[in-house]
Steps between C-alpha positions, in 0.01 A plus 500: 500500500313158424482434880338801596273605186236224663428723791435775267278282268707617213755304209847551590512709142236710644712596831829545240292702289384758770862490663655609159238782499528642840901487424421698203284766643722538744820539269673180594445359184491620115197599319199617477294609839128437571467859450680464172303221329181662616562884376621318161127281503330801595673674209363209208 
């Protein structure tokens, strides 16, 4: 990831971040989904 992240003018955390995410919302991953953690924000 630390090789490409310059084209993208990101951190490598940044690109593992949003991977992690996408995974997520997709079901590839445990926990919460975007959807998720913004019903429960919109809920507070």
């Amino acid at each position: 990831m630390g090789s490409i992240t310059g084209k993208f003018g990101c951190t490598p955390e940044t690109l593992r971040s949003s991977v992690h995410e996408a995974e997520r919302d997709r079901g590839l991953r445990d926990g919460q989904t975007t959807e998720e953690r913004e019903r429960a924000k919109a809920l507070e």
